[in-house]
PASEBA-1860 file (N, C-alpha, C; in nm, 3 decimals):
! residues 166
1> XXXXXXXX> 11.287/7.786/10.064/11.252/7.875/9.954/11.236/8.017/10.009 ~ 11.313/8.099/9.936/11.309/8.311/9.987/11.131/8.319/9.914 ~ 11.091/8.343/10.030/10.986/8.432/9.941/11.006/8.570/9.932 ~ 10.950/8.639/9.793/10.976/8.762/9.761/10.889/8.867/9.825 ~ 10.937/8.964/9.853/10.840/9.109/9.935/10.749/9.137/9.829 ~ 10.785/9.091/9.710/10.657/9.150/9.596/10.528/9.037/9.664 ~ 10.534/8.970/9.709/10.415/8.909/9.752/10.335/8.944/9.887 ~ 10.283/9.044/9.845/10.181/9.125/9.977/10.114/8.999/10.089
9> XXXXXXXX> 10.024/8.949/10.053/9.969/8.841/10.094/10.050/8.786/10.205 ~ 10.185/8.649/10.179/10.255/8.635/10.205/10.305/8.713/10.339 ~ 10.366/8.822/10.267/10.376/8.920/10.395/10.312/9.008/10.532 ~ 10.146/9.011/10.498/10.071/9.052/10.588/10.057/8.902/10.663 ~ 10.006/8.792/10.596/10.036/8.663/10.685/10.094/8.654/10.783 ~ 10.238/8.678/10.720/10.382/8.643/10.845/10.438/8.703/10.863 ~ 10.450/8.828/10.831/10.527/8.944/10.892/10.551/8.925/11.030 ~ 10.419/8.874/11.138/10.450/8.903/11.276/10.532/8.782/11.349
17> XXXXXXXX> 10.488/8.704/11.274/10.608/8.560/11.311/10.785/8.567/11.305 ~ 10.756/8.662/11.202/10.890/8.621/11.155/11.003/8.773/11.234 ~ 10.956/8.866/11.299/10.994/8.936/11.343/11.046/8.883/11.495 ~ 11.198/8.918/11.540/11.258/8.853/11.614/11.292/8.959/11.707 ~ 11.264/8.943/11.843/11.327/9.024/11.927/11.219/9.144/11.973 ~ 11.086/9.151/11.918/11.040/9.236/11.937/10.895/9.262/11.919 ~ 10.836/9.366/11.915/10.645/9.367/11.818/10.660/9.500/11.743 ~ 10.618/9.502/11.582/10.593/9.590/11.546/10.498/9.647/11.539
25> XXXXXXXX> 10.493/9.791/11.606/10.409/9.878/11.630/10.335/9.967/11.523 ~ 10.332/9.863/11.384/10.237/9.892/11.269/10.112/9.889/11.336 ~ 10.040/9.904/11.195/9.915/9.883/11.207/9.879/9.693/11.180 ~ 10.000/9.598/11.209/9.970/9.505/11.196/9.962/9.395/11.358 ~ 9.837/9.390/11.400/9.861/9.368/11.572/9.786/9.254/11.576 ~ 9.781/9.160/11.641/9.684/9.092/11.722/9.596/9.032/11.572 ~ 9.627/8.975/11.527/9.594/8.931/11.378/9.503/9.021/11.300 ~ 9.550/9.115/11.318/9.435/9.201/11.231/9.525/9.243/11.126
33> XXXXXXXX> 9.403/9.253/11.039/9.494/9.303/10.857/9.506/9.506/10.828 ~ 9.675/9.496/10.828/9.627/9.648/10.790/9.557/9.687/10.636 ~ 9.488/9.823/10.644/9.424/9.830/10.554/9.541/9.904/10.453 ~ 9.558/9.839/10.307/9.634/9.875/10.232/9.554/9.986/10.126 ~ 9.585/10.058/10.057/9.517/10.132/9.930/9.498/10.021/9.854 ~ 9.414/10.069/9.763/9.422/9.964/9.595/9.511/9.967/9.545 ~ 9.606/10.063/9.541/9.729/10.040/9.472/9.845/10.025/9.494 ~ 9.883/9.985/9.640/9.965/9.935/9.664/10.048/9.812/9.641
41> XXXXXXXX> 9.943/9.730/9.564/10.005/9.555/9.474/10.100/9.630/9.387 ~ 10.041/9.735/9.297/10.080/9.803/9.204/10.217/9.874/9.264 ~ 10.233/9.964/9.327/10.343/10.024/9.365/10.426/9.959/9.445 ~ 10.383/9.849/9.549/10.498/9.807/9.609/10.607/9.772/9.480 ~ 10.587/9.662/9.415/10.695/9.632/9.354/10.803/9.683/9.300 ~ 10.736/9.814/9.222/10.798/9.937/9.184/10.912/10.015/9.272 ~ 10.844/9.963/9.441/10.952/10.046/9.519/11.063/9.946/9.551 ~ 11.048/9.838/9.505/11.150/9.722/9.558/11.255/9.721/9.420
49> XXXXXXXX> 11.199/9.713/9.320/11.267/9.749/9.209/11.369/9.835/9.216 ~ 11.312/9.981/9.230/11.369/10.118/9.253/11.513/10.085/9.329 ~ 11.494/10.043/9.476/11.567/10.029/9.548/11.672/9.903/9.494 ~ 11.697/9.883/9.375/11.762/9.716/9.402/11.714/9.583/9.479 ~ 11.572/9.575/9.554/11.597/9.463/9.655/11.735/9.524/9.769 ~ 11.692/9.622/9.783/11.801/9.654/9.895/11.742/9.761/10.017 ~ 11.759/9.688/10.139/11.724/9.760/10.239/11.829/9.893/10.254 ~ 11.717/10.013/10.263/11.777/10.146/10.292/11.863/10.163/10.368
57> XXXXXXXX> 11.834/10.129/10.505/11.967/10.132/10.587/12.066/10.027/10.603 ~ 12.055/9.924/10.624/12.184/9.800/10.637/12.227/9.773/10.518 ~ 12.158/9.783/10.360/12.215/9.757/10.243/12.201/9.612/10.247 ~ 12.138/9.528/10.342/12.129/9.384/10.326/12.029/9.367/10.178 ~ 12.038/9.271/10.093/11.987/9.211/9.980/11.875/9.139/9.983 ~ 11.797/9.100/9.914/11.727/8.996/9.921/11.765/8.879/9.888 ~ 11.730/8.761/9.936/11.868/8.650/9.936/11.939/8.649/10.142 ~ 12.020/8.739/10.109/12.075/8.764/10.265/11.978/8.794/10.385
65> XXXXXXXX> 11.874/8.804/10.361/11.761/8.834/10.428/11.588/8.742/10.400 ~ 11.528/8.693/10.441/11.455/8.628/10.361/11.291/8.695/10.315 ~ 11.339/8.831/10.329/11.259/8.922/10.282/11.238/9.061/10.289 ~ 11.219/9.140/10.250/11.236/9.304/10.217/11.044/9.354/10.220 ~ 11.069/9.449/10.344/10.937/9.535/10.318/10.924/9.686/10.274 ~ 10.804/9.678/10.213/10.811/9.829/10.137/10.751/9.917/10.249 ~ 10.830/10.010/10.316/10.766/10.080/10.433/10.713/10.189/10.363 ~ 10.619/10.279/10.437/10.540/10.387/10.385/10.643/10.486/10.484
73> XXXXXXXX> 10.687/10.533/10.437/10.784/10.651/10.487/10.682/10.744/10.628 ~ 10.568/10.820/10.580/10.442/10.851/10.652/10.372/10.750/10.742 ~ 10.359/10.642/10.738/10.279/10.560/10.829/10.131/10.538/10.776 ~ 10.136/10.573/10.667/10.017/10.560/10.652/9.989/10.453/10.530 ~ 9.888/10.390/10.551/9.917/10.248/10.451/9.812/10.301/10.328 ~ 9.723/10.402/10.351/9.666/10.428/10.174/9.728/10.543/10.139 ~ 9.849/10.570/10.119/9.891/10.708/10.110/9.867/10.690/9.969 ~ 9.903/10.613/9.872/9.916/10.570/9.755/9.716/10.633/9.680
81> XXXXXXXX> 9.662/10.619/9.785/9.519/10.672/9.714/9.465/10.823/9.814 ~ 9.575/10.899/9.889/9.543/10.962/9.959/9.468/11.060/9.912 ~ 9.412/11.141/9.918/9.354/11.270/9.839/9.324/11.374/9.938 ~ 9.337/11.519/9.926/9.331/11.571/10.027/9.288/11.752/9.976 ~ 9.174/11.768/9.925/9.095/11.877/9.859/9.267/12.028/9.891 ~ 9.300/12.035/10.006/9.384/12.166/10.040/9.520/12.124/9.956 ~ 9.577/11.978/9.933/9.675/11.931/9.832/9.796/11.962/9.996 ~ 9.785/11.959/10.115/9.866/11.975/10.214/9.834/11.879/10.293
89> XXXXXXXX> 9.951/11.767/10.314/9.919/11.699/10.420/9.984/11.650/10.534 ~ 9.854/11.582/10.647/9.923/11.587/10.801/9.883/11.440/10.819 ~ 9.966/11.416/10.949/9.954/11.296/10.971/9.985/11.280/11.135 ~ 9.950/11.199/11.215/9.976/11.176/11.340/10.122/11.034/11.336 ~ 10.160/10.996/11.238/10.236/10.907/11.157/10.204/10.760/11.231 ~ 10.065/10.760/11.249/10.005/10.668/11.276/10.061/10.607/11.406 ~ 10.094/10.684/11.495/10.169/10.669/11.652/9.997/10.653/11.742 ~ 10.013/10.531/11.804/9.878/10.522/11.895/9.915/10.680/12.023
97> XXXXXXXX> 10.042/10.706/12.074/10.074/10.743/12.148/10.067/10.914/12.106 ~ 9.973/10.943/12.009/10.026/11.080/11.943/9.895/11.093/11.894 ~ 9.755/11.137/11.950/9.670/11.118/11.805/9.642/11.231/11.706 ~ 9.705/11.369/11.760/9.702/11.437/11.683/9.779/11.453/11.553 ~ 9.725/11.485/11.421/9.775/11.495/11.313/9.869/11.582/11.285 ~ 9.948/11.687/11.371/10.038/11.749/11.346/10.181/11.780/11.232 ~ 10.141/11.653/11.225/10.342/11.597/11.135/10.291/11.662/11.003 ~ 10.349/11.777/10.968/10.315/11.793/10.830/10.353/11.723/10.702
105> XXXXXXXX> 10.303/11.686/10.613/10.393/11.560/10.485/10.441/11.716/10.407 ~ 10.337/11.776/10.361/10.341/11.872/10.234/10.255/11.827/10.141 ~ 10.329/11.842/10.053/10.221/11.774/9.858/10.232/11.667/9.889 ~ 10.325/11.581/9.902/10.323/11.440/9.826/10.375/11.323/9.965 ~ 10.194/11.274/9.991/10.251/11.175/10.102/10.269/11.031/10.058 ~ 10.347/11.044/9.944/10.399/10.923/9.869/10.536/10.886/9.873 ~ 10.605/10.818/9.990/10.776/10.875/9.996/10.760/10.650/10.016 ~ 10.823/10.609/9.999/10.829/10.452/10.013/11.028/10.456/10.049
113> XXXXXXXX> 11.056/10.355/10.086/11.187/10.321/10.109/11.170/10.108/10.141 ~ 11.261/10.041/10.106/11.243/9.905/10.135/11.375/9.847/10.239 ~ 11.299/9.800/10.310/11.351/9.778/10.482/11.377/9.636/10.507 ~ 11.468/9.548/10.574/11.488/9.434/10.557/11.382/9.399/10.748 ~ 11.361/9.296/10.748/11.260/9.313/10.904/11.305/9.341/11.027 ~ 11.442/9.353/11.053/11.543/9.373/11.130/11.506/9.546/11.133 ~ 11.595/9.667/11.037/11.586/9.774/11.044/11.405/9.822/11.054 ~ 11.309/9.743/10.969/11.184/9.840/10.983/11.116/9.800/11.131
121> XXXXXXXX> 11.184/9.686/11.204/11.122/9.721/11.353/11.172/9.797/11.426 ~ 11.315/9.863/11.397/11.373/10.013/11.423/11.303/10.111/11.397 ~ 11.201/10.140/11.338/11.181/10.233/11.243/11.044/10.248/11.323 ~ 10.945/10.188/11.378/10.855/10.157/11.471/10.832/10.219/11.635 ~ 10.745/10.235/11.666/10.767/10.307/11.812/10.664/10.370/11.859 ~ 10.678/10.474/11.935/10.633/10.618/11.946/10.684/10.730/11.831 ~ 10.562/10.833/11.889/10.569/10.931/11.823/10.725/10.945/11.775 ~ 10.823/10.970/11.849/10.938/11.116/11.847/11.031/10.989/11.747
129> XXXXXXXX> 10.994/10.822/11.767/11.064/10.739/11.667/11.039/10.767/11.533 ~ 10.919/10.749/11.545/10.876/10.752/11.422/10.889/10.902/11.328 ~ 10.895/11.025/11.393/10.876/11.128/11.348/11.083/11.110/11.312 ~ 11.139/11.086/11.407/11.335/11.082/11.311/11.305/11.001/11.181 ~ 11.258/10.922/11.190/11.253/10.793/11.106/11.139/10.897/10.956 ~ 11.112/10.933/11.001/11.009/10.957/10.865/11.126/11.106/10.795 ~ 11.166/11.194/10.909/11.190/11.290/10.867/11.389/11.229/10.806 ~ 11.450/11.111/10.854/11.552/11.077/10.798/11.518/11.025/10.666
137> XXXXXXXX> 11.413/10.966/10.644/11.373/10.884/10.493/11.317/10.980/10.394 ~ 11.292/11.066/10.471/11.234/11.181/10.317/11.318/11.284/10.318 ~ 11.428/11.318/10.398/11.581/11.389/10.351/11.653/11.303/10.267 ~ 11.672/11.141/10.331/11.710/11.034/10.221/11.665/11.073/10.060 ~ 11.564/11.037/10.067/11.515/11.020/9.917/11.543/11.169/9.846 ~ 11.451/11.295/9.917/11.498/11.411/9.860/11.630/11.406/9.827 ~ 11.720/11.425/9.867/11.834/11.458/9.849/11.953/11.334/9.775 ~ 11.933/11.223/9.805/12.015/11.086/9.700/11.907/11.074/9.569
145> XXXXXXXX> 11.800/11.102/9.612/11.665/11.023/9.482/11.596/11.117/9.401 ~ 11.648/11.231/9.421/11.577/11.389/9.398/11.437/11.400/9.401 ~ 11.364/11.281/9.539/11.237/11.303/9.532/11.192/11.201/9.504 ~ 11.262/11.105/9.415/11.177/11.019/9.353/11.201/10.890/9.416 ~ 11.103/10.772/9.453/11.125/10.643/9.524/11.066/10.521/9.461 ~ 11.055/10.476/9.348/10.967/10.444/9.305/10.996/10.444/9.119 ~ 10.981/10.366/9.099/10.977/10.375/8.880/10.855/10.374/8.864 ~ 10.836/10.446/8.774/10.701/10.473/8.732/10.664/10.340/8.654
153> XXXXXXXX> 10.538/10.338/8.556/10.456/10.221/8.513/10.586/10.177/8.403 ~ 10.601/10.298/8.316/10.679/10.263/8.246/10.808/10.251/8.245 ~ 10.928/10.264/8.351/10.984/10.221/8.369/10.986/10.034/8.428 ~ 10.846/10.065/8.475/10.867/9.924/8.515/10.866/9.816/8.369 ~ 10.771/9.875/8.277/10.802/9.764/8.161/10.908/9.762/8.123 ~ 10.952/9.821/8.098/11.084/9.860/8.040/11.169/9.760/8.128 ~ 11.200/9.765/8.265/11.292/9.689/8.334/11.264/9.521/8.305 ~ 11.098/9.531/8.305/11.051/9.399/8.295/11.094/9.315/8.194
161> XXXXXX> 11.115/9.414/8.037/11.158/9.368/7.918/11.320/9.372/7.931 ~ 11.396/9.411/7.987/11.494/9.426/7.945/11.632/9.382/8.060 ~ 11.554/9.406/8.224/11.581/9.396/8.333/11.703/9.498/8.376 ~ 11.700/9.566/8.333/11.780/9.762/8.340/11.688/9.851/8.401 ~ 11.689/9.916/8.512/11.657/10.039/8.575/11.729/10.182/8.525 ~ 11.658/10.265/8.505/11.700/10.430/8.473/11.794/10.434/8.549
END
């Protein structure tokens, strides 16, 4: 049985099992749980939607893969509840090897893309990885998505009722 990436749970479970060839250098290590926002149940799905069930870079499916993760473009797992009084934001892109916050986001450290487990342990690393990797996924989206990664609430009913994306 595929289990689906819409199932968070599921995925913080076994994510580390099921990764082949390597360790991802998330915030998911040594059985510890990364800390997600509250609304990430809520938005992951939205970004898997968005995307087709299709990993950003290989274009592999869900089905052909036996699961799809919603990466945080930033590294940061509450970006979704981030708040930040100056409305400008930085990030160290959550690199143990980097702790300064330097990486500027801007306004909106809300950029998602969905990764099959193969490409998002590419995507993992040090600093200078992670900083191509963030700064290739938010030229991605800017420029194919005009910004946008993600269906909003109401697109999602809408798809839900009808199963059509904008």
């Amino acid at each position: 049985m595929i289990k689906l990436a819409e199932d968070p749970e599921w995925l913080l479970k076994n994510i580390e099992s099921h990764l082949e060839g390597g360790v991802w250098f998330g915030n998911v290590r040594y059985n510890t749980t990364p800390i997600y926002c509250e609304l990430w149940a809520d938005v992951n799905p939205r970004v898997h939607i968005f995307f087709h069930n299709t990993c950003c870079l290989c274009g592999k499916h869900l089905g052909e893969v036996k699961y799809l993760i919603g990466h945080h473009v930033f590294y940061s797992k509450n970006s979704c509840c981030w708040y930040d009084e100056s409305g400008i934001y930085y990030t160290n892109l959550n690199a143990k090897d980097h702790p300064t916050k330097d990486y500027c986001i801007g306004e909106n450290p809300n950029y998602f893309v969905i990764l099959c487990p193969h490409c998002h342990g590419t995507t993992n690393g040090n600093f200078d990885n992670r900083k191509y990797w963030a700064d290739y996924f938010r030229n991605l989206i800017d420029t194919k998505y005009g910004g946008k990664c993600y269906l909003t609430k109401e697109e999602m009913i809408n798809y839900e009722k009808t199963g059509i994306t904008a």
